[in-house]
C-alpha positions in Angstrom: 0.0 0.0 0.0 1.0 3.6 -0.7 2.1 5.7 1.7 2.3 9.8 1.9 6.6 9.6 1.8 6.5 12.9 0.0 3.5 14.9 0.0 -0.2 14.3 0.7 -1.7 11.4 -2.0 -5.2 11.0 -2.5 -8.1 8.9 -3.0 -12.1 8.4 -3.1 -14.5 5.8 -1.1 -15.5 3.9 -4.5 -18.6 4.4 -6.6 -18.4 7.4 -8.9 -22.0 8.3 -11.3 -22.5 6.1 -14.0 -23.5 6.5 -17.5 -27.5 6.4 -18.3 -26.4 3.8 -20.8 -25.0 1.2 -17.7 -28.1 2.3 -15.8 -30.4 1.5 -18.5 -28.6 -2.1 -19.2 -28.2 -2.8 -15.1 -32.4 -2.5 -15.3 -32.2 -4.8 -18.1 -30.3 -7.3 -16.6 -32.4 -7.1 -13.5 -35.5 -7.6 -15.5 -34.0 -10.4 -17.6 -30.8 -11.9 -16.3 -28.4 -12.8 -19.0 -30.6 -11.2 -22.3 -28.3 -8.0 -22.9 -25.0 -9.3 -20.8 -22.9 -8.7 -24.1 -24.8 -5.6 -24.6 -23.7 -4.6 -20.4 -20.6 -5.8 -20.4 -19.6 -3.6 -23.1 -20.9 -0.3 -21.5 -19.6 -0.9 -18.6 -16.0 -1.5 -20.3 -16.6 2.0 -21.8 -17.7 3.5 -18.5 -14.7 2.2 -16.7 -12.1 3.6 -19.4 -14.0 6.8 -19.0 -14.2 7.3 -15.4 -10.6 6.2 -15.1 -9.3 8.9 -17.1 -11.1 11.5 -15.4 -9.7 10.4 -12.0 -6.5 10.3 -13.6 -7.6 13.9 -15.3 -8.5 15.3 -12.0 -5.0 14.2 -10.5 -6.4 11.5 -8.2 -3.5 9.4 -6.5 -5.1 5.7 -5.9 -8.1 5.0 -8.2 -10.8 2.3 -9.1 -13.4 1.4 -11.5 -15.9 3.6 -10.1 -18.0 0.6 -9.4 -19.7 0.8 -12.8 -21.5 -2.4 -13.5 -23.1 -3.2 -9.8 -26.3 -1.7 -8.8 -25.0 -0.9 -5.1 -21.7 -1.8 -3.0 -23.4 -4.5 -1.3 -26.8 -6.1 -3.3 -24.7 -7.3 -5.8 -23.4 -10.1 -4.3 -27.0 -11.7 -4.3 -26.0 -12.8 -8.2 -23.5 -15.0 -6.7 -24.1 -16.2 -3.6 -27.0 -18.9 -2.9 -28.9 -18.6 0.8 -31.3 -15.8 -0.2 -34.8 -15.6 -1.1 -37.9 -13.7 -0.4 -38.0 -10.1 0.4 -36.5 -8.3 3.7 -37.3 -4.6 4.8 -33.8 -3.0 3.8 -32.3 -1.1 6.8 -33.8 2.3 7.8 -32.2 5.5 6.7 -31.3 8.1 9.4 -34.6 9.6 10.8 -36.3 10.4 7.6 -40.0 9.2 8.8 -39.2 12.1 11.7 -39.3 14.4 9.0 -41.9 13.9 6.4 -40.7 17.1 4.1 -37.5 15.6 3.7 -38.7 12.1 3.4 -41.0 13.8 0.5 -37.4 15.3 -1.0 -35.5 12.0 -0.9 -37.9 10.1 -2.7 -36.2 11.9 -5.9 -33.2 10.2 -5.6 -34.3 6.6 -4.2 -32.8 4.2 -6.5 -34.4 1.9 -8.8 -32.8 -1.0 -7.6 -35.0 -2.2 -4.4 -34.8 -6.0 -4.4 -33.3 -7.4 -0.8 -34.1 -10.9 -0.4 -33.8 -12.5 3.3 -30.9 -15.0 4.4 -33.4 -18.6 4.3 -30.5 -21.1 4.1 -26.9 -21.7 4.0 -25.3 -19.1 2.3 -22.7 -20.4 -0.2 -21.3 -19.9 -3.8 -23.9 -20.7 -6.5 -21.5 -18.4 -9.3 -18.1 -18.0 -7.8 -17.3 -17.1 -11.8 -19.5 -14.3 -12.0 -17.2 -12.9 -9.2 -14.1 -13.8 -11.2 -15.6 -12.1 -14.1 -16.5 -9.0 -12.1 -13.0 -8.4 -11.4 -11.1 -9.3 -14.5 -13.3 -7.1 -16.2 -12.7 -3.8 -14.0 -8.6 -4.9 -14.5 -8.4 -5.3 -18.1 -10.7 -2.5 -18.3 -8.5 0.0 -16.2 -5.4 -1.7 -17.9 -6.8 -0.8 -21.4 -7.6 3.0 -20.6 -4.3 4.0 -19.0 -0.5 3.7 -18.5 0.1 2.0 -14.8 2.1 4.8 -14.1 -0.8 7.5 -14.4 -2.2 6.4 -10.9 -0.1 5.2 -7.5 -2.6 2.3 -6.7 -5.5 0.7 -8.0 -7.9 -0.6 -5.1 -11.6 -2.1 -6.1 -14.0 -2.2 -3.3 -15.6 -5.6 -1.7 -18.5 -5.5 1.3 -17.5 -6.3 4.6 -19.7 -9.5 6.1 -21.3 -7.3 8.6 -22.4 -5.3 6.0 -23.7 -7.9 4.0 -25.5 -8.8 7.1 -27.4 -5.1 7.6 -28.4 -5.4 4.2 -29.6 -9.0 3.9 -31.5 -9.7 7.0 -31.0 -13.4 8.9 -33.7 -15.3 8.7 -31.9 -18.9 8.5 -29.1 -18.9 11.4 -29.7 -19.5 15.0 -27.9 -16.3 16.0 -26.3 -13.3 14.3 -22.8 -13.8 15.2 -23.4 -17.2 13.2 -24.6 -15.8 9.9 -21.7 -12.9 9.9 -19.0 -15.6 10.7 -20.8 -17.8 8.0 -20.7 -15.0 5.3 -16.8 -14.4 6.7 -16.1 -18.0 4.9 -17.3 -17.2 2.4 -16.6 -13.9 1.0 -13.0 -15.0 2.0 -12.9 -16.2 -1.5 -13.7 -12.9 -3.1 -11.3 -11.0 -1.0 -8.2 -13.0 -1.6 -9.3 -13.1 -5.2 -9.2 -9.1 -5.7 -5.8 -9.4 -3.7 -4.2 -11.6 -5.9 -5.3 -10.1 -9.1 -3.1 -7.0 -8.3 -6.2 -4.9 -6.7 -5.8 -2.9 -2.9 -9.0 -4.5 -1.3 -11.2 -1.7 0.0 -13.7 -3.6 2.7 -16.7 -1.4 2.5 -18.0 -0.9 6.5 -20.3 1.1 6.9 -22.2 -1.4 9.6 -19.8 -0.9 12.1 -21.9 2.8 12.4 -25.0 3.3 10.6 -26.4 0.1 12.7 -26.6 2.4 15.3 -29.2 4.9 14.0 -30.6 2.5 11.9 -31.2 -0.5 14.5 -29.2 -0.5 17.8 -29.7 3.3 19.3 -32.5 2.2 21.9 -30.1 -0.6 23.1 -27.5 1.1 24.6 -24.1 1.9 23.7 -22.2 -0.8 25.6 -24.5 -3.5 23.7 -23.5 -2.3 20.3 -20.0 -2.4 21.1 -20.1 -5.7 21.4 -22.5 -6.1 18.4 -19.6 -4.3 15.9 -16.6 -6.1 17.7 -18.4 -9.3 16.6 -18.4 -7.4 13.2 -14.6 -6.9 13.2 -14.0 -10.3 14.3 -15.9 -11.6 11.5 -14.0 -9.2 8.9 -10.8 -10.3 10.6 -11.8 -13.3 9.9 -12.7 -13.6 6.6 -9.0 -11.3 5.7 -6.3 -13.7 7.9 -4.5 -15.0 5.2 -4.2 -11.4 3.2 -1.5 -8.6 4.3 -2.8 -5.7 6.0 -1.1 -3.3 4.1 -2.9 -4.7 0.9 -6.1 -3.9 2.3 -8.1 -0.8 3.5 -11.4 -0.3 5.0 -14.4 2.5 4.8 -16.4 3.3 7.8 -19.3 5.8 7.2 -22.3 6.8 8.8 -24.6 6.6 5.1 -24.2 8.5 1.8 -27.7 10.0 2.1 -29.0 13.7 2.7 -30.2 13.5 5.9 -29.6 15.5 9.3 -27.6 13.4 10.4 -28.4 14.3 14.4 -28.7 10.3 15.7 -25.0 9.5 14.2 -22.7 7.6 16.6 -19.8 9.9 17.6 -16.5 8.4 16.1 -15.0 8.6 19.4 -17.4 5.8 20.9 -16.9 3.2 18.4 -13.1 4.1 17.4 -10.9 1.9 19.8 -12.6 -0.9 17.9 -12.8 0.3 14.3 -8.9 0.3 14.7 -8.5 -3.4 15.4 -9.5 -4.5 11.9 -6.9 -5.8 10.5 -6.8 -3.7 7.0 -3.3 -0.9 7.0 -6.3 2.5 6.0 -9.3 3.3 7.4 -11.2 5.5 5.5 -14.5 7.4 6.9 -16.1 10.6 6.6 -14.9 13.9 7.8 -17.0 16.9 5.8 -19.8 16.7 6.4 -21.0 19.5 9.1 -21.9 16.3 11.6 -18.3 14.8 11.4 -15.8 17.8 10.3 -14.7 18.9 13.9 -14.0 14.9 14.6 -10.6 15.6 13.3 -9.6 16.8 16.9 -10.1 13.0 18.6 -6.6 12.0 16.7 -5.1 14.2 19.4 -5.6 12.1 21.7 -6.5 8.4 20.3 -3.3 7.0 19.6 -3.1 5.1 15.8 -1.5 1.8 16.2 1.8 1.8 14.4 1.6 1.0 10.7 -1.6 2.0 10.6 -2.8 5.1 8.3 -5.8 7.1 8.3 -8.3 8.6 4.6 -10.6 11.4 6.5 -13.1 12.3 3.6 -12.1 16.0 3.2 -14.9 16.5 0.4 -18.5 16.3 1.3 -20.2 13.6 -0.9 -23.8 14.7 -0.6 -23.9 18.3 -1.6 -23.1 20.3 -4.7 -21.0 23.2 -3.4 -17.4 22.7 -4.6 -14.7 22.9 -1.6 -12.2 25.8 -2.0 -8.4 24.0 -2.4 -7.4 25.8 0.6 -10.2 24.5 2.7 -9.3 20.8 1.7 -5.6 21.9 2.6 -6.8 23.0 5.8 -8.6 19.9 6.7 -5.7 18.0 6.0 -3.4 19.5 7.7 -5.5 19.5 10.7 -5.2 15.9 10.5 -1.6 15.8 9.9 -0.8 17.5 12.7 -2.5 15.5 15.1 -1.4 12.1 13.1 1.7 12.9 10.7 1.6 13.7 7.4 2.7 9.9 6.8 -0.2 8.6 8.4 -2.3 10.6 6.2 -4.3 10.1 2.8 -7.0 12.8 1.6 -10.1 11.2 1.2 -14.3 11.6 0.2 -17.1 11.2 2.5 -18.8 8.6 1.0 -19.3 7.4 -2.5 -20.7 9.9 -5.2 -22.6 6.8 -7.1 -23.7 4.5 -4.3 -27.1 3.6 -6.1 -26.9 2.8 -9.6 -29.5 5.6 -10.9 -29.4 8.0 -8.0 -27.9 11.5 -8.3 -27.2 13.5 -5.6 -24.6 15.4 -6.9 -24.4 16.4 -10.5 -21.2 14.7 -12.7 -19.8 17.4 -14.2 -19.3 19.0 -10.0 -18.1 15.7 -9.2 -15.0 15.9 -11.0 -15.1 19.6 -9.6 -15.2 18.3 -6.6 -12.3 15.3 -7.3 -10.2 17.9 -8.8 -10.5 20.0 -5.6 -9.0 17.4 -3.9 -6.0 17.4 -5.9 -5.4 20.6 -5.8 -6.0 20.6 -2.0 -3.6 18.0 -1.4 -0.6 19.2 -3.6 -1.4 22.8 -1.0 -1.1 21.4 2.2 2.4 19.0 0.7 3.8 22.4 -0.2 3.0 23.6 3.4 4.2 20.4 5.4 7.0 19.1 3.8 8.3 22.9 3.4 7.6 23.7 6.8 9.9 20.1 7.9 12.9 20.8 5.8 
């Protein structure tokens, strides 16, 4: 894994917008597995070159395949793994139902893609080569659209078996900690897979807080400690035989507009977060719920070898950060952490549902570019001010 040796690098959480053309065929597939695969396959080829070259355009450090041909982060796995059937309520969002205007508003951007069957048997692998396929397409797809050398890293993003678990609800396994530790021996495979194919996993995480506001808040704290340490256990798991510094990890709190108020402070759930195994942690730090979370690093000590990606660009809103704001986050978090430590990051994913926009493409790359430009500010200021 890449480290900041000489000035600040940067990154983003995963999914970028995709093309109306993937969306369309995504629907299609949906509709009629297997009827238009050519006709996807090919689009999302195109969307991967594309969205490739305008991280590399906007001077983004450690890049990915924007997550163009799944529908989500997480319901994709459903087209390869067998123990699900039915329907199950997803998970709740973060207090919309208190707040029936905005609940009206969100409705615009709910995503097309609604289909989350229950866990009603042994989960297993029913398509292990669809997973295969999945990621030899996002390689030779990245590999045809640039030079290696145009981007640090490449890192393509996997869920995290809690997650799975928040999303797909148990309906099969006498306990929880059974199905998350079941669906830890089996997404192994996948894992490993993106490892040895030249990828840095990125464990998507985002259980290990939104299952707070979304299912646990009335239990008390001390009982969803345990519930995410179970979680991390799981992940551990599932990652033993992979090096840590080939994988990193995003923790987030949702990718939704939304208030925001019930949001587990990082602080509470942050001694735990950090024994994943994974080298990064990546989680959101821009938003106006999270930003002055930067000031916890003073004190919480980061294990050695460990590094940190605070999202320094909001994900959910279309104002474009100022360069000198995203150099002033980061340097807020160098000083409490080391500019080693340190990797400039994004709240949360800008595509997350296939078919939701939240934020219009053209101000993503804004927004990517912003980054950049950012970064390369506060590496003037930090190496300058060590020499």
């Amino acid at each position: 894994m890449k480290r900041s040796t000489d000035r600040i690098l940067t990154t983003h959480t995963g999914s970028l917008p995709r093309t109306a053309k993937v969306v369309e065929l995504l629907l299609a597939e949906q509709a009629n597995p297997g009827k238009r695969k050519a006709e996807l396959n090919a689009a999302v080829r195109e969307a991967i070159a594309y969205v490739v070259g305008k991280q590399v355009e906007c001077g983004i450090d450690i890049i990915n395949d924007g997550e163009q041909g799944r529908t989500d982060y997480t319901v994709h796995v459903l087209d390869r793994l067998a123990g699900f059937e039915g329907e199950s309520s997803p998970p709740l969002g973060t207090g919309e139902p208190e707040f029936p205007e905005l609940a009206e508003i969100l409705k615009q951007f709910a995503s097309p893609f609604q289909h989350r069957p229950m866990c009603s048997s042994d989960v297993g692998w029913k398509d292990w080569p669809a997973a295969l396929a999945d990621i030899e397409l996002s390689k030779g797809a990245i590999a045809g659209a640039m030079n290696p050398n145009l981007a640090e890293e490449l890192f393509m993003t996997s869920p995290s078996p809690g997650q799975i678990a928040r999303y797909l609800k148990n309906k099969h396994y006498k306990t929880e900690e059974e199905y998350v530790f079941a669906l830890a021996d089996v997404m192994k495979r996948e894992y490993k897979a993106i490892v040895d194919a030249g990828f840095l996993l990125q464990l998507d995480c985002p259980d290990l807080a939104m299952l707070w506001h979304t299912t646990y808040r009335d239990q008390g704290l001390a009982n969803f400690r345990k519930i995410i340490a179970t979680n991390v256990a799981a992940l551990n798991h599932a990652v033993a035989d992979i090096p840590a510094d080939r994988m990193r990890m995003h923790v987030c709190w949702g990718s939704t507009m939304s208030p925001r108020h019930h949001d587990i402070p990082l602080i509470d759930i942050v001694d735990i977060v950090l024994t994943a195994k994974p080298t990064a942690v990546s989680f959101p730090a821009a938003n106006g719920r999270h930003e002055h979370e930067w000031k916890i690093w003073r004190d919480v000590k980061l294990p050695a070898g460990k590094v940190i990606i605070p999202g320094v660009i909001d994900s959910t809103v279309n104002t474009v950060e100022h360069p000198e704001l995203v150099a002033d986050r980061l340097m807020n978090f160098a000083s409490a952490v080391g500019r080693e430590n340190l990797i400039g990051g994004v709240d949360c994913g800008f595509g997350t549902f296939a078919g939701r926009v939240q934020v219009d493409t053209k101000i993503v790359w804004m927004k990517l570019q912003s980054l950049a430009e950012g970064a390369a500010l506060a590496s003037k200021h930090l190496w300058k001010k060590a020499a």
